[in-house]
Rosetta silent file (secondary structure, phi, psi, omega in degrees, C-alpha in Angstrom):
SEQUENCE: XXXXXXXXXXXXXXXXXXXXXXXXXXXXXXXXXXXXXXXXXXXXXXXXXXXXXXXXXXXXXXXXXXXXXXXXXXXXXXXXXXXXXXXXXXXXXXXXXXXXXXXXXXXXXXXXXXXXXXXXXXXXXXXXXXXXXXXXXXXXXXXXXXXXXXXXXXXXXXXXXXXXXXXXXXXXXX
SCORE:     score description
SCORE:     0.000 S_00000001
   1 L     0.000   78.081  176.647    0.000    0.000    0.000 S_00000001
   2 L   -61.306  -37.098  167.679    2.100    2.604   -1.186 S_00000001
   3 L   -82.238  160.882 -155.004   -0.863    5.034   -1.588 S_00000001
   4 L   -89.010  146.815 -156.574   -1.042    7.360    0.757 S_00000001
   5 E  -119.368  141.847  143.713   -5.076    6.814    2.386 S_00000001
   6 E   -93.933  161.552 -171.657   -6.960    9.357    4.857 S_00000001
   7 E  -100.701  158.130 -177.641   -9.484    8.621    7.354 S_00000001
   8 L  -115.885  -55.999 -131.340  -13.221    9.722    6.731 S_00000001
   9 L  -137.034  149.724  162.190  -14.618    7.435    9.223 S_00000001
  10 L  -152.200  148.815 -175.831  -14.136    5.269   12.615 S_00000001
  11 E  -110.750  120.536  178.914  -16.790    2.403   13.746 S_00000001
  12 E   -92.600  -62.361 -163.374  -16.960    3.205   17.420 S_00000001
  13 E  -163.531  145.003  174.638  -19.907    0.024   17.883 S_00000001
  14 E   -29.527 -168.988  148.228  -21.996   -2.360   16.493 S_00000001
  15 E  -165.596  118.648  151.009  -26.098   -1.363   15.984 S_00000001
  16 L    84.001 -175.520 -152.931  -28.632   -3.852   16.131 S_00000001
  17 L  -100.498  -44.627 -167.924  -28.168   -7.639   15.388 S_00000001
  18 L   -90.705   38.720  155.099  -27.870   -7.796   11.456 S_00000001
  19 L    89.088   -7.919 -154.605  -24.559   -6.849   11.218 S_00000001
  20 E   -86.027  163.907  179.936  -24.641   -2.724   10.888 S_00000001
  21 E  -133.122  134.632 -169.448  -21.796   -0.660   12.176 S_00000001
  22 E   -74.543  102.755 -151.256  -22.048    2.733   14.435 S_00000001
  23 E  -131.342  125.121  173.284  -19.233    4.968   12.401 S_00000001
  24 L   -84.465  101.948 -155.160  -18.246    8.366   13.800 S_00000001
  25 L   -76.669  130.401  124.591  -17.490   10.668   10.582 S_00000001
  26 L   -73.196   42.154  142.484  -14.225   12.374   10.257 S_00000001
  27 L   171.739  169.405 -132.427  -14.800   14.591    7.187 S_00000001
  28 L   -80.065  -27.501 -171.667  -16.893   17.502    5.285 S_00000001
  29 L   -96.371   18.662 -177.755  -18.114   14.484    2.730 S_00000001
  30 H   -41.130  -43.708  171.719  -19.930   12.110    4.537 S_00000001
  31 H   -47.287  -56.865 -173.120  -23.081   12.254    2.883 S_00000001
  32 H   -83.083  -11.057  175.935  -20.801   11.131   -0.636 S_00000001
  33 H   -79.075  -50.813 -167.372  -18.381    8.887    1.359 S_00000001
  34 L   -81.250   28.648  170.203  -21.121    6.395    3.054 S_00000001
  35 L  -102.894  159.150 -155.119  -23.298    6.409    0.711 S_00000001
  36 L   -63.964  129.461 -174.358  -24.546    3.287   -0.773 S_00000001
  37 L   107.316    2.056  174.432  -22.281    1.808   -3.340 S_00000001
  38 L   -64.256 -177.726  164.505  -19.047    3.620   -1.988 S_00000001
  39 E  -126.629  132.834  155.738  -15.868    1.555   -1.351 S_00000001
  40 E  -144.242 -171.944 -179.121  -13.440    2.162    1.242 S_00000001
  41 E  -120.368  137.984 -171.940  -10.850    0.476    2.853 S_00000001
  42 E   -91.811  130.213  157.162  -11.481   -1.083    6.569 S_00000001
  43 E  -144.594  155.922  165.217   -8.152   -0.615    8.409 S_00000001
  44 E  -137.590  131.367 -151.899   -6.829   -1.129   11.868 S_00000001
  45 L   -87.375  -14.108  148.039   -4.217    0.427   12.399 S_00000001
  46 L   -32.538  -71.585 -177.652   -2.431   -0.995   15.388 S_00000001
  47 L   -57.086  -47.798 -154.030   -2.368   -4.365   13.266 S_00000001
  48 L    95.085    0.285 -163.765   -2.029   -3.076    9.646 S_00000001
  49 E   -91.290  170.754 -163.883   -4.582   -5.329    8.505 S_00000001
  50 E  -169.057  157.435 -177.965   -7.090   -4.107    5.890 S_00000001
  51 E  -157.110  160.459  172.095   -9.855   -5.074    3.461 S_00000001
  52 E  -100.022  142.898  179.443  -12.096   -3.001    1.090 S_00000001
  53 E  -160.957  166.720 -162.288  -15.266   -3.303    1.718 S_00000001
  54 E  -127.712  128.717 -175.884  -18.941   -1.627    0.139 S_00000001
  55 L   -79.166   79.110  170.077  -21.611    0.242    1.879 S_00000001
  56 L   -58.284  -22.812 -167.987  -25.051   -1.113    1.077 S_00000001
  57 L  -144.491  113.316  171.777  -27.250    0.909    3.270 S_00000001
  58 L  -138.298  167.773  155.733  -26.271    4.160    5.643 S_00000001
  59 L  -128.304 -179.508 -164.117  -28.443    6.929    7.696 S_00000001
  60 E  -142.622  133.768  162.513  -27.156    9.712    9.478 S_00000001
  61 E  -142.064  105.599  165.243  -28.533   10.225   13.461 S_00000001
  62 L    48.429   45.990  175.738  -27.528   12.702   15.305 S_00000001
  63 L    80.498    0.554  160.744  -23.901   13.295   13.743 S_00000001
  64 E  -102.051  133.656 -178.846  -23.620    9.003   13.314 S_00000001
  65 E  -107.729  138.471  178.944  -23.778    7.431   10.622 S_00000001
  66 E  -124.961  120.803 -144.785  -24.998    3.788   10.701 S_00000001
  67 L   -83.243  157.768  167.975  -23.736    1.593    8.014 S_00000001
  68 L  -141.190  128.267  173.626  -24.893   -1.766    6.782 S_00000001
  69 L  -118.896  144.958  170.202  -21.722   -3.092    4.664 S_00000001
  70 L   -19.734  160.462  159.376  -21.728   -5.611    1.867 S_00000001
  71 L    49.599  -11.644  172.512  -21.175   -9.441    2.947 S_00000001
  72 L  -105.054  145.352 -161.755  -21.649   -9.113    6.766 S_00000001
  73 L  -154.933   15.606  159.759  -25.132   -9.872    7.872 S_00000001
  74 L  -158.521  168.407 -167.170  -24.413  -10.318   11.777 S_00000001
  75 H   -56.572  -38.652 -167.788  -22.918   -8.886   14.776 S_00000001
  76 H   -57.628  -22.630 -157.481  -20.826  -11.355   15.187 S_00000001
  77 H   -97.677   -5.354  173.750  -19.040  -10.968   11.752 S_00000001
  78 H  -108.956    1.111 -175.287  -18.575   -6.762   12.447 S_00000001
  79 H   -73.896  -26.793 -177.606  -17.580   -7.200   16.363 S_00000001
  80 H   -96.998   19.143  148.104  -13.826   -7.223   16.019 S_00000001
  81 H   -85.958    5.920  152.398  -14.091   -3.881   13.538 S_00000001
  82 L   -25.785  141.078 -176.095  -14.799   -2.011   16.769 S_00000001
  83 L    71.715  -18.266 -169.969  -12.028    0.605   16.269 S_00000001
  84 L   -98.801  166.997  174.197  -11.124    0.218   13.197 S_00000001
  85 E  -132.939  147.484 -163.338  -11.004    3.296   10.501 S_00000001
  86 E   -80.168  132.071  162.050  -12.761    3.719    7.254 S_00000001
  87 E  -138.317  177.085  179.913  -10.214    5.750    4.877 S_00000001
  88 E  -130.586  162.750 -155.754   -9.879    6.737    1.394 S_00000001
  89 E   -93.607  140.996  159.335   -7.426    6.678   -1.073 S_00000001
  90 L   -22.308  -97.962 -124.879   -5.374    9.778   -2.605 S_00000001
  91 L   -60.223  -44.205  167.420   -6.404    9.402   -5.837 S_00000001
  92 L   -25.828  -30.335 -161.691  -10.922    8.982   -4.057 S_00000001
  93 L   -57.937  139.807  152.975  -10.144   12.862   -2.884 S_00000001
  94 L   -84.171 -179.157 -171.295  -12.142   15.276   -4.934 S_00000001
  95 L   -97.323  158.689  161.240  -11.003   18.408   -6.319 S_00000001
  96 L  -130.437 -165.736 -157.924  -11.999   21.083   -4.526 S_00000001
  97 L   -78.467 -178.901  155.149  -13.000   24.991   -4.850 S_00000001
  98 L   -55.447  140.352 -171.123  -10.313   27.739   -4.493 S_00000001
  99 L    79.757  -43.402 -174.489   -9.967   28.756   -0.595 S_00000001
 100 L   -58.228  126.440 -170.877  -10.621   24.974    0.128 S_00000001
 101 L  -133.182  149.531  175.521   -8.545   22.927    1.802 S_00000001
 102 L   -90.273  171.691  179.430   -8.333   19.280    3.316 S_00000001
 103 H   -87.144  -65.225  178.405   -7.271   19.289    6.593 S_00000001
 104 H   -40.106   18.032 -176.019   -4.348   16.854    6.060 S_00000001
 105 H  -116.818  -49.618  165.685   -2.964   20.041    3.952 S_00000001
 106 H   -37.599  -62.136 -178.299   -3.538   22.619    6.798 S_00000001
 107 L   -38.974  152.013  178.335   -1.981   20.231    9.580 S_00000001
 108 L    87.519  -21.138 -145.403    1.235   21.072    9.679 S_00000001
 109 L  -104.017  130.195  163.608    1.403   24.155    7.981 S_00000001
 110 E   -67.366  141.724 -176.245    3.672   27.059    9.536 S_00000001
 111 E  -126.083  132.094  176.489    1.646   30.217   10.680 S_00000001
 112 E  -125.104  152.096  168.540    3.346   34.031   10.560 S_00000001
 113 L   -69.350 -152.489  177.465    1.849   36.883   10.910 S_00000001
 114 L   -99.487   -4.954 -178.647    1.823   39.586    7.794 S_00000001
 115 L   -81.100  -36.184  176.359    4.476   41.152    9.917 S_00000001
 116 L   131.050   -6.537 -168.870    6.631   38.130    9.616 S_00000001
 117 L   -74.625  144.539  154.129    6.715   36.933   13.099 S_00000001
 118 E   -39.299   77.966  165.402    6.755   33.242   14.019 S_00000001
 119 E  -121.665   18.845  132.121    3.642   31.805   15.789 S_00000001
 120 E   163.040 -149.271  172.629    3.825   28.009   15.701 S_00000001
 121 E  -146.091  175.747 -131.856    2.437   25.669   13.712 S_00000001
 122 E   -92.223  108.341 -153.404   -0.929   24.115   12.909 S_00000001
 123 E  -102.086  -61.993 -173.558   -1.420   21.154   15.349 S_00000001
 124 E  -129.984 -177.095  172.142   -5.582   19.930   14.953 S_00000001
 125 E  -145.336  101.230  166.069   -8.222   21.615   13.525 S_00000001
 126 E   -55.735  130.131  164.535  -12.088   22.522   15.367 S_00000001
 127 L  -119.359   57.401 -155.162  -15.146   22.640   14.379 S_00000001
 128 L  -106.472   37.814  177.656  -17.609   23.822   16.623 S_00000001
 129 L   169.411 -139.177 -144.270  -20.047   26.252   14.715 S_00000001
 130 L   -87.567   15.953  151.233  -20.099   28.507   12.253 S_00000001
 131 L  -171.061  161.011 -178.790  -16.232   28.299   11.078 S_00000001
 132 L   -72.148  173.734 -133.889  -13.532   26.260   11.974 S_00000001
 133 E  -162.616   91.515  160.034  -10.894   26.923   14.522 S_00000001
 134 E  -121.880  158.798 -176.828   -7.263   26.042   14.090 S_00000001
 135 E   -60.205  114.957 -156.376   -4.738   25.109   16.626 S_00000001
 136 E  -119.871  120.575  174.079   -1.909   26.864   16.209 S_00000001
 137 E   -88.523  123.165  173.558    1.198   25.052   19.003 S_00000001
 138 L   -89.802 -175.817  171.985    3.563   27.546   19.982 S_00000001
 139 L   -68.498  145.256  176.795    7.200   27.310   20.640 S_00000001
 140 H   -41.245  -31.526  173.088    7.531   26.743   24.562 S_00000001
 141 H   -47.395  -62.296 -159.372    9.010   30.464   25.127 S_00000001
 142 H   -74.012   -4.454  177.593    6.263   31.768   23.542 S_00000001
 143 L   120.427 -163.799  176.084    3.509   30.532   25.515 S_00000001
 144 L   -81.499  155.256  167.899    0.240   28.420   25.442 S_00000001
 145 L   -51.874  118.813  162.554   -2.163   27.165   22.014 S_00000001
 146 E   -67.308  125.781  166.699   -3.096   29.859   20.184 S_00000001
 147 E  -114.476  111.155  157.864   -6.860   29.325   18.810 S_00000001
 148 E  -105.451  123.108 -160.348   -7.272   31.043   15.202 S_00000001
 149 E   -69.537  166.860  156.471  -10.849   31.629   13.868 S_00000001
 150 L  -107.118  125.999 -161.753  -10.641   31.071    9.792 S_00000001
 151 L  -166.000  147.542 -152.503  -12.324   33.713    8.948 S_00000001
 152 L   -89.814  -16.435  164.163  -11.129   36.026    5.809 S_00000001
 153 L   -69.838    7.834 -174.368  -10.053   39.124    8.632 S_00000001
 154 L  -139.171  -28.301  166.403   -7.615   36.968   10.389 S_00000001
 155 L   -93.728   91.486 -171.262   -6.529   34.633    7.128 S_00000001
 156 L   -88.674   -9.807  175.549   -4.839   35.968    4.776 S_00000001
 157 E  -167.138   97.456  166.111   -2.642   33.553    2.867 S_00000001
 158 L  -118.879  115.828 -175.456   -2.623   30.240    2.476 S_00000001
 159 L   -57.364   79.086 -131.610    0.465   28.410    0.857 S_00000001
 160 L  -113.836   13.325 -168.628   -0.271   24.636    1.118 S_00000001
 161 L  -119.081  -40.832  143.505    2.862   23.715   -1.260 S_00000001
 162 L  -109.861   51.280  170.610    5.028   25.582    1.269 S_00000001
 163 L    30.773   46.595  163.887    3.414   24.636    4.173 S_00000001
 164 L  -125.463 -150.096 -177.073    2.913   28.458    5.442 S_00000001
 165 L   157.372  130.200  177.975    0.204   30.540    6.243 S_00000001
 166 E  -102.032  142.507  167.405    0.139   34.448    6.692 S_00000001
 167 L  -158.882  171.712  167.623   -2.690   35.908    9.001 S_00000001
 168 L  -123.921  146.767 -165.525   -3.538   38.834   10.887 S_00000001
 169 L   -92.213  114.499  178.233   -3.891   38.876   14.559 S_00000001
 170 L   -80.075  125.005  147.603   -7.039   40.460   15.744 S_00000001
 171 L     7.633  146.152 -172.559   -7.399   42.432   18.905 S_00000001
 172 L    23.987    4.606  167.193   -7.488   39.611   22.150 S_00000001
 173 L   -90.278   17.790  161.658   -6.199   36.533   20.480 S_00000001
 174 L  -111.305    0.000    0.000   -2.653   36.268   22.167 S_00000001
């Protein structure tokens, strides 16, 4: 497996008898990854081991998605996928608009201000309303996690090919 895979998905717990799996969504496409007829690859990643496997049936409840997958058709045959994560392949990503970004592009990514100064780099990224939130870890000298809203006043450039970002620091966020 050479290509490099991201995760969309993790099955947290069984549901119900016939085999469906409780899968906690890790990313903006849920609706098109778990829907019926996708593919993804099952992996657990402690082990390495992995299989592809096809989504006949999903719903959405309350931010869960609950999956019925090809070929399993009891609890018994989804209880050791407990844990495991769904991902997708490079080449599955879509393209996306201008200003968009995946989060595996963000992570990572050094952030300076437009002045030029150094304030750390891009650790996780939050989502808990009406724009995202990212973590910015400083160097120890410098203090505690910086939380930057993305929001077009405080972002101002982002370079995802040299892993920088320019922004400007609004009133109370150091």
């Amino acid at each position: 497996m050479s290509e490099k895979w991201f995760n969309v998905g993790k099955i947290v717990n069984t549901h119900g008898i016939r085999g469906d799996v409780k899968v906690l969504p890790q990313t903006d496409f849920a609706d098109e990854r778990f829907a019926p007829g996708s593919k993804l690859m099952l992996m657990n990643e402690q082990t390495g081991e992995s299989r592809e496997i096809k989504i006949v049936s999903s719903r959405e409840q309350k931010n869960v998605y609950f999956l019925k997958l090809e070929g399993f058709n009891n609890i018994n045959d989804v209880e050791k996928f407990k844990g495991w994560m769904l991902k997708i392949s490079e080449s599955q990503q879509g393209q996306l608009d201008e200003g968009e970004y995946y989060y595996h592009q963000i992570i990572g990514c050094s952030v300076v201000t437009e002045e030029g100064e150094e304030l750390g780099v891009i650790s996780e990224i939050l989502s808990p309303g009406a724009n995202d939130v990212w973590v910015v870890e400083r160097p120890k000298a410098k203090g505690k996690q910086l939380l930057l809203p993305v929001i077009d006043d405080v972002v101002l450039h982002v370079n995802v090919a040299d892993k920088r970002i320019t922004v400007r620091l609004m009133e109370g966020l150091i």
